[in-house]
Phi, psi and omega in degrees: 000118151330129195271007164295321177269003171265342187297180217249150145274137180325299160335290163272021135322128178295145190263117177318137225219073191303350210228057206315335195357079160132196177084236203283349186299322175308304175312312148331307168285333161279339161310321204276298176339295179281354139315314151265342171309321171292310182282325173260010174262020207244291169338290195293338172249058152275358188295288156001316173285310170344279217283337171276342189288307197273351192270294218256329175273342203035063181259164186282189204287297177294277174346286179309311182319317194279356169295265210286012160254350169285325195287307167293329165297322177323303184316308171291295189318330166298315150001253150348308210269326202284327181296318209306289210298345155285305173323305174306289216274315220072163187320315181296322129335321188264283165312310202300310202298295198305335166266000168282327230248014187249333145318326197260298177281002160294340220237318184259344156299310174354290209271001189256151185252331207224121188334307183322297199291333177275350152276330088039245186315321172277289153021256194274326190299265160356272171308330208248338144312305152268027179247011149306316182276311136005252187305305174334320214282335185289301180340308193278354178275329183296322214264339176294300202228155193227299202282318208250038171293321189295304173301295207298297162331303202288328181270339194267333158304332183285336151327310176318320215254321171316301172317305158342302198281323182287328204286323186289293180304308170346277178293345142301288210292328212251353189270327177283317186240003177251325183132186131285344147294286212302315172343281198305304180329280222271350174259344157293338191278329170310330187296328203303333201292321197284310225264344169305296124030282159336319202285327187307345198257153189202190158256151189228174235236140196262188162323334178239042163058029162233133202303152189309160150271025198284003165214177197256032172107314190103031180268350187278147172294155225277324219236358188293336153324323184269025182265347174295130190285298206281358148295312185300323184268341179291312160282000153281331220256338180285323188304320171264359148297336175292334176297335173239354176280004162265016184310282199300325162281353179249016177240002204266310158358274171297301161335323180257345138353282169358297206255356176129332201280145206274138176293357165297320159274331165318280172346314241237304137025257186322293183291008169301279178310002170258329183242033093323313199278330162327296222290334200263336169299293158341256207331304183283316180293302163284002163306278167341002203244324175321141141286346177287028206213114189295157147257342150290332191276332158291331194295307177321308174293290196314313213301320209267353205276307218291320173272353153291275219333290185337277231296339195234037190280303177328327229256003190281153193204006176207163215272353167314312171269331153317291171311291137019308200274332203268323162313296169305335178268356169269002162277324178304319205286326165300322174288321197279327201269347171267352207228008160274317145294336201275324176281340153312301174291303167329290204298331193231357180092203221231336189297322199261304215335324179289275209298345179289284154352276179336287197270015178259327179288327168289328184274351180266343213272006160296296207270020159262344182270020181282279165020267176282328165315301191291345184283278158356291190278350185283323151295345173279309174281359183219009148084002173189167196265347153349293195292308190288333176261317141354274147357270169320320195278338187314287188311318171314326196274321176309283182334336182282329196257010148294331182278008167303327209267001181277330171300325165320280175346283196311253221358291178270039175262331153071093176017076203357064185024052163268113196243150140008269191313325186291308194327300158346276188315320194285277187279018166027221187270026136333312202275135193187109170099327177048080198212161181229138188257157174208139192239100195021045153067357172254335187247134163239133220204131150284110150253141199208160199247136160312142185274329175307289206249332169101321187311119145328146157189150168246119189269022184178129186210150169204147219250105197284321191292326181262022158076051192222190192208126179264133184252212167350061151241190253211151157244151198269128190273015178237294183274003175037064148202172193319152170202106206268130185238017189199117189225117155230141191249129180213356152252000000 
């Protein structure tokens, strides 16, 4: 026999499975899980820190507001640079830096007294530490899970709200008996959780014992994302949803104050609003799983419940209605913060998901650390907050009925201008032979022989009249032709 006839064809090679979706990725997902339980429960009860800054330090109302919006915008803002350098370094590394360095400022807050020097340590240390921690943390669930992204996301995200909920009263308790060094001391010591966490993280291994291709090295340009018309409109509208969805966590405190109620429920709030939103991230995150279930369209209704809520929060005059408003908006608030990567991830595919997520986190983290400031001086100038949650549910209730305009957007993007470059971006050094297929002219398809393994697969098609976007399809190694075996309609 001949060694023409014994060779294997590339065709009827097994095809590599970028997409382990389950096994150590679950073990993966609970790193990520107590990663934002530490980093957003720390976030989410600055109101707490708010409210001792301004009681017991006297420092002002907007000065304090703007400590926990550089730190939290830092948190995003980082984003763009933490996707690269996951692309390049990988998740573990990256996180790893970012759990030193959210240790290091929690620790050097202690020691500090005065607004200047606390942007400085909580501020930039802080922030720019976790948001190190963070982004890593979405990043490594897209290279884990495709089909079960929406759940995964959805449990490792319900850390935030757990954190929340332990987290506010905690640091009320530790501020009422311990001080403020010891406060910090002990939250840094906590902190220690991101970097322990990291190590747990990896890249992860297909059938042939060689890690996935699910990102391209950090070799695709850092910003080619942004030629999607219907990303671009996806993150203004999130973007300017960030002016008021950190209202109600760095102000709901001080409101009930306001209004008679002792801050000790005040507190408590917050963690109302913390485990509501655990419970509605699970939930809404296997909801989202359906195909009978738009997921922009969910997204949406979270966006509009929260800014009615907001707008009609003022009219509350007891501790009853406060509560009432802290539910509703943490069951949405799970939904809106569970289902923006998975639209994301929809709008632009599963190929891009690290750079879309990055620059999508950079480009929001301005106008949320804006927010609460303007919220602040709105109270400061009319003596109560009415005008600022007013102000906040407004902006909120618009941005929802901006995603209405994203099926236009694909529509005229005429298949999503796929050139050259996008091929490039989509398959990064996958690509070997390179070629592009069309089908009457509705489909545009990337096809590339794997550098690994010789298998074909065409990793990216997207179908302009019926709007949908094709991931993983395939050439069939039997009848050795197109075979789409993953298909999801997401506008």
């Amino acid at each position: 026999m001949s060694d023409e006839g014994s060779s294997t064809s590339p065709l009827q090679q097994p095809i590599e499975e970028p997409y382990p979706e389950g096994g150590r990725g679950w073990v993966v997902c609970a790193a990520a899980f107590f990663a934002m339980f530490t980093v957003f429960g720390i976030h989410i009860s600055y109101g707490v820190i708010y409210a001792n800054l301004v009681d017991e330090h006297g420092f002002g109302e907007a000065e304090s507001a703007w400590i926990g919006s550089v730190a939290g915008s830092l948190n995003f803002l980082c984003g763009p640079v933490a996707s690269f350098l996951c692309d390049r370094y990988g998740c573990r590394s990256v996180a790893f830096i970012g759990g030193i360095l959210s240790v290091l400022g929690l620790f050097l807050t202690s020691f500090v007294q005065n607004p200047g020097k606390m942007y400085v340590t909580y501020g930039l240390l802080w922030g720019v530490g976790s948001g190190l921690s963070f982004t890593p943390s979405i990043i490594v669930l897209g290279q884990y899970f495709r089909k079960r992204f929406p759940l995964a996301n959805g449990i490792a995200s319900s850390g935030s709200g757990i954190g929340g909920l332990l987290a506010a009263p905690f640091i009320q308790f530790l501020l009422s008996n311990f001080g403020w060094q010891n406060s910090m001391r002990i939250l840094a010591c906590i902190a220690n959780i991101l970097w322990i966490g990291a190590l747990l993280y990896g890249q992860p291994k297909t059938s042939h014992g060689g890690p996935t291709n699910t990102t391209d090295g950090g070799q695709r340009p850092l910003f080619t994302i942004w030629r999607s018309k219907p990303f671009v409109l996806l993150v203004v509208a999130v973007g300017m949803f960030q002016l008021c969805y950190p209202v109600p966590y760095m102000h709901l405190v001080k409101f009930t104050e306001d209004i008679g109620i002792p801050s000790s429920k005040g507190a408590w709030l917050l963690g109302i609003l913390s485990i509501t939103t655990t419970v509605s991230k699970i939930l809404f995150g296997k909801i989202s799983e359906c195909a009978c279930v738009n997921r922009r369209l969910l997204l949406q209704t979270a966006m509009f419940a929260m800014g009615l809520g907001t707008s009609l929060c003022p009219l509350a005059t007891g501790y009853a209605g406060v509560l009432s408003y802290a539910i509703v908006y943490g069951m949405f608030d799970g939904c809106f913060v569970g289902q923006v990567p998975v639209v994301t991830a929809d709008v632009v595919g599963h190929a891009r998901l690290s750079q879309a997520v990055g620059n999508m986190f950079g480009a929001i983290a301005l106008p949320m650390s804006f927010g609460p400031p303007i919220a602040g001086w709105l109270y400061h100038g009319f003596g109560s907050y009415n005008g600022a949650f007013h102000m906040a549910g407004g902006i909120a209730i618009f941005t929802s009925l901006l995603l209405f305009l994203i099926p236009y957007m694909a529509a005229k993007q005429k298949a999503f201008d796929v050139t050259d470059d996008v091929m490039h971006d989509i398959m990064g050094p996958l690509s070997h032979d390179a070629e592009r297929y069309g089908t009457d002219g509705l489909i545009a398809m990337s096809c590339a022989r794997s550098s690994k393994s010789g298998s074909y697969a065409v990793w990216y098609a997207m179908s302009v009249r019926r709007q949908s976007y094709t991931e993983a399809v395939r050439l069939s190694s039997d009848e050795e032709r197109l075979t789409v075996v993953q298909t999801e309609t997401v506008l």
